[in-house]
C-alpha positions in Angstrom: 29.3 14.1 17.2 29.4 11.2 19.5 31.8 8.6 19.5 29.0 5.9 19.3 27.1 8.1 15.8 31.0 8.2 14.9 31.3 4.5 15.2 28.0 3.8 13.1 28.6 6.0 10.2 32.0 5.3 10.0 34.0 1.8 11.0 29.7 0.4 10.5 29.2 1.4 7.0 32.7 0.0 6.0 32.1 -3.3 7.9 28.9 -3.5 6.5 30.1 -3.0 3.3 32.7 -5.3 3.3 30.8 -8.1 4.0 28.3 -7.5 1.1 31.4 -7.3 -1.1 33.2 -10.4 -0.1 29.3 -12.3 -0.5 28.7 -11.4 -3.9 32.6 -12.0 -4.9 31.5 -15.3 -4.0 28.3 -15.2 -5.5 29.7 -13.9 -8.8 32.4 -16.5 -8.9 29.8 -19.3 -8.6 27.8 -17.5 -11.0 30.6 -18.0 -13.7 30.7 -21.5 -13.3 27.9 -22.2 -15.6 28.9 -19.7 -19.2 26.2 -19.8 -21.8 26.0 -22.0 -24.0 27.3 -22.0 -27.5 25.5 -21.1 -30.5 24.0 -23.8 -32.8 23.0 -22.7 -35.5 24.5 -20.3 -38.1 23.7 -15.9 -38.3 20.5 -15.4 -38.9 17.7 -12.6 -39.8 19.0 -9.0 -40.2 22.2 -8.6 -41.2 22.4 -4.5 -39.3 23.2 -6.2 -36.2 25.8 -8.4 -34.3 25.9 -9.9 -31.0 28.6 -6.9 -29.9 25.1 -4.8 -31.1 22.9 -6.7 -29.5 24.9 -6.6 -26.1 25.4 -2.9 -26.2 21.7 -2.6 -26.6 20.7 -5.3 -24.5 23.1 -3.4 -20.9 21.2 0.0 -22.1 16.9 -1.4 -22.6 16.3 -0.3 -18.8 17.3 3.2 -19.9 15.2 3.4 -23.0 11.3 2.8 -22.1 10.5 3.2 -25.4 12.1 -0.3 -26.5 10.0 -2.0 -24.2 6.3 -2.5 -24.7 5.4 -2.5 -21.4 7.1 1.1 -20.8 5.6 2.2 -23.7 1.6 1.2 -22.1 2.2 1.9 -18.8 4.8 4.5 -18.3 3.7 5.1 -14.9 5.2 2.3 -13.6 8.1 2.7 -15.7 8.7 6.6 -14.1 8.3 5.4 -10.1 10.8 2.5 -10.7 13.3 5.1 -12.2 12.3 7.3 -9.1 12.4 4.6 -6.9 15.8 3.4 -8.0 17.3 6.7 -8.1 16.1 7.4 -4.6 18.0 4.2 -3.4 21.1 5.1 -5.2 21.1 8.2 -3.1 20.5 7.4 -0.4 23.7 5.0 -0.6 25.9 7.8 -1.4 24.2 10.0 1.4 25.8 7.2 4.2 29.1 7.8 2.5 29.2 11.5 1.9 27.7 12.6 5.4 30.6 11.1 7.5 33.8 11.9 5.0 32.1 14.7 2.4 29.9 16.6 4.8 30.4 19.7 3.1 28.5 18.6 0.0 25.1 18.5 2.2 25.5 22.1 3.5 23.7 23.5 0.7 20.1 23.5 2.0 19.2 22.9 -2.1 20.9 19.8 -2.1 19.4 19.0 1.5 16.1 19.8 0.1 16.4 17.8 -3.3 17.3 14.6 -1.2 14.3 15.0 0.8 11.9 15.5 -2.3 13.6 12.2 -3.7 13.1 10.6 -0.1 9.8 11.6 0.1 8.8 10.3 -3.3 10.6 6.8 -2.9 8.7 6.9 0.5 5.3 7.1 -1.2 6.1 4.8 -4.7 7.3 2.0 -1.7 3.8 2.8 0.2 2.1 2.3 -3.1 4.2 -0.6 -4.1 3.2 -2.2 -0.8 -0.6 -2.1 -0.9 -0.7 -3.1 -4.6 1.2 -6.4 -3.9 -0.9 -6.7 -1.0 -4.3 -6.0 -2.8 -4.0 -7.5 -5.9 -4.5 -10.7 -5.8 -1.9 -12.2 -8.6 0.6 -10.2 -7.4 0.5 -10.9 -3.4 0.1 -14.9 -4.8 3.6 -15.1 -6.7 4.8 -12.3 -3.0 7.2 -14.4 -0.7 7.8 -13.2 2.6 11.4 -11.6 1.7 9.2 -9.5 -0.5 7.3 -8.0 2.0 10.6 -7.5 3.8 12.8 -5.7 1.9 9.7 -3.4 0.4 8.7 -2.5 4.0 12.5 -2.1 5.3 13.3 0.7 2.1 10.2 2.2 2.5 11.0 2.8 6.2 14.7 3.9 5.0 13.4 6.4 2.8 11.2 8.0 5.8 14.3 7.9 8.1 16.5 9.3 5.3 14.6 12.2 5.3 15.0 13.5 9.0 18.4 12.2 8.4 19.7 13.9 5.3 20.0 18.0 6.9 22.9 16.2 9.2 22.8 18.0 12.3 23.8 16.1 14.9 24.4 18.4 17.1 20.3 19.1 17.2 19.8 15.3 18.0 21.4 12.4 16.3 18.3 10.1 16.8 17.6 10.3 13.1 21.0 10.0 12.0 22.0 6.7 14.7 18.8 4.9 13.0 19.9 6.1 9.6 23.1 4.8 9.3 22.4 1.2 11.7 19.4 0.5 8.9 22.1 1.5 6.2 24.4 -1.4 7.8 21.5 -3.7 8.0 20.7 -3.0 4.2 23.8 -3.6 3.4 24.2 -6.8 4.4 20.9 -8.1 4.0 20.5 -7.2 0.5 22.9 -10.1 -1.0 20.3 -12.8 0.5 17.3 -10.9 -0.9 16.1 -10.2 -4.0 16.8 -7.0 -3.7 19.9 -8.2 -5.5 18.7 -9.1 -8.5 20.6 -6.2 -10.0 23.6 -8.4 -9.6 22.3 -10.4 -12.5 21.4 -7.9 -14.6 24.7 -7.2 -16.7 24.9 -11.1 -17.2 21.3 -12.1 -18.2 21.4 -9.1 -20.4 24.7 -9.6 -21.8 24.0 -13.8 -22.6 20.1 -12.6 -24.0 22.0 -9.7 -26.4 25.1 -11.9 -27.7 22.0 -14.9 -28.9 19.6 -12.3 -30.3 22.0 -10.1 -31.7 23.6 -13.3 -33.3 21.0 -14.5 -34.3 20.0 -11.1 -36.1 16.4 -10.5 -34.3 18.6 -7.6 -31.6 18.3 -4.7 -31.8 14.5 -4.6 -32.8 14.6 -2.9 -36.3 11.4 -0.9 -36.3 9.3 0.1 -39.0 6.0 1.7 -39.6 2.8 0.7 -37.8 0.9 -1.5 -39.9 -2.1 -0.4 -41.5 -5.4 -2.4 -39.9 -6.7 -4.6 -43.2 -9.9 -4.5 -44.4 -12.4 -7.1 -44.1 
């Protein structure tokens, strides 16, 4: 390994990663400056559930499609965001367990499962791409930082894939553009909205604490109503 791929994957990554940590530290802290307001009106509805329920169940909706309607229609595009996601997430931990856990990726399974995962994040951000570019309601409400970050993890995925067998000594094109678009991510992600996962655990936990106090969350389900007769 080169003292310049040892640089990038090493002294990089932890710059880079630094940076995005100290940015949303800052971003959190402003983002605490405005609580949620408090509730005025007494409990109502369903007396099964609480706001501590309705929290619980609120953080854990994106991991039951069922709850959701749209999931439930179109689970398509519920099954290539949890693919997509995934893929990310990966990927991530890929730039930190080449350069200090490189033993982990010497099973050619494991090298081969990434690259399946690569592959299909590669083709659900292909499809993503010309769907917000061909439909028309979509590509209206598309800002340029849209078009961005969908085009620049689309592009990661295809370079994590040449990356992931880690064998520098065979060329470490793959791996020097692997880990400098890792850095870039990194630190462009906390001015995109890429990093709207940031809000998630709050917007959730401030929607769950109203509806579950208000006795409406969790959704209690019952049977399907019968269509009436005209």
């Amino acid at each position: 390994m080169s003292e310049t791929l040892r640089f990038v994957s090493d002294e990089l990554q932890l710059m880079a990663l630094g940076f995005m940590a100290v940015v949303y530290f800052f971003r959190i802290r402003w983002l605490l400056r405005f609580p949620a307001g408090r509730e005025r009106q007494a409990p109502s509805g369903s007396p099964h559930t609480s706001s501590f329920k309705g929290i619980i169940y609120s953080w854990a909706n994106i991991a039951m499609p069922w709850s959701m309607e749209s999931s439930r229609q179109e689970f398509f595009f519920y099954a290539q965001f949890v693919i997509f996601h995934l893929a990310v997430a990966a990927n991530i931990i890929m730039s930190f367990i080449i350069p200090y856990a490189p033993s982990l990726m010497k099973p050619m399974a494991v090298v081969r499962g990434l690259q399946a995962l690569f592959a299909l994040g590669c083709l659900i951000g292909c499809y993503r791409l010309y769907r917000r570019l061909s439909n028309p309601f979509i590509r209206q409400i598309s800002s340029p930082d849209d078009f961005f970050s969908l085009i620049l993890l689309t592009v990661w995925f295809f370079v994590s894939i040449w990356a992931a067998p880690n064998r520098p000594e065979q060329g470490e094109g793959a791996l020097m553009v692997y880990f400098i678009m890792t850095a870039f991510f990194l630190m462009y992600v906390p001015f995109s909205k890429i990093s709207h996962y940031l809000y998630y655990p709050f917007t959730r936990y401030y929607f769950g604490k109203t509806m579950g106090y208000r006795g409406v969350y969790p959704i209690k389900r019952g049977p399907e109503p019968k269509p009436t007769k005209i």
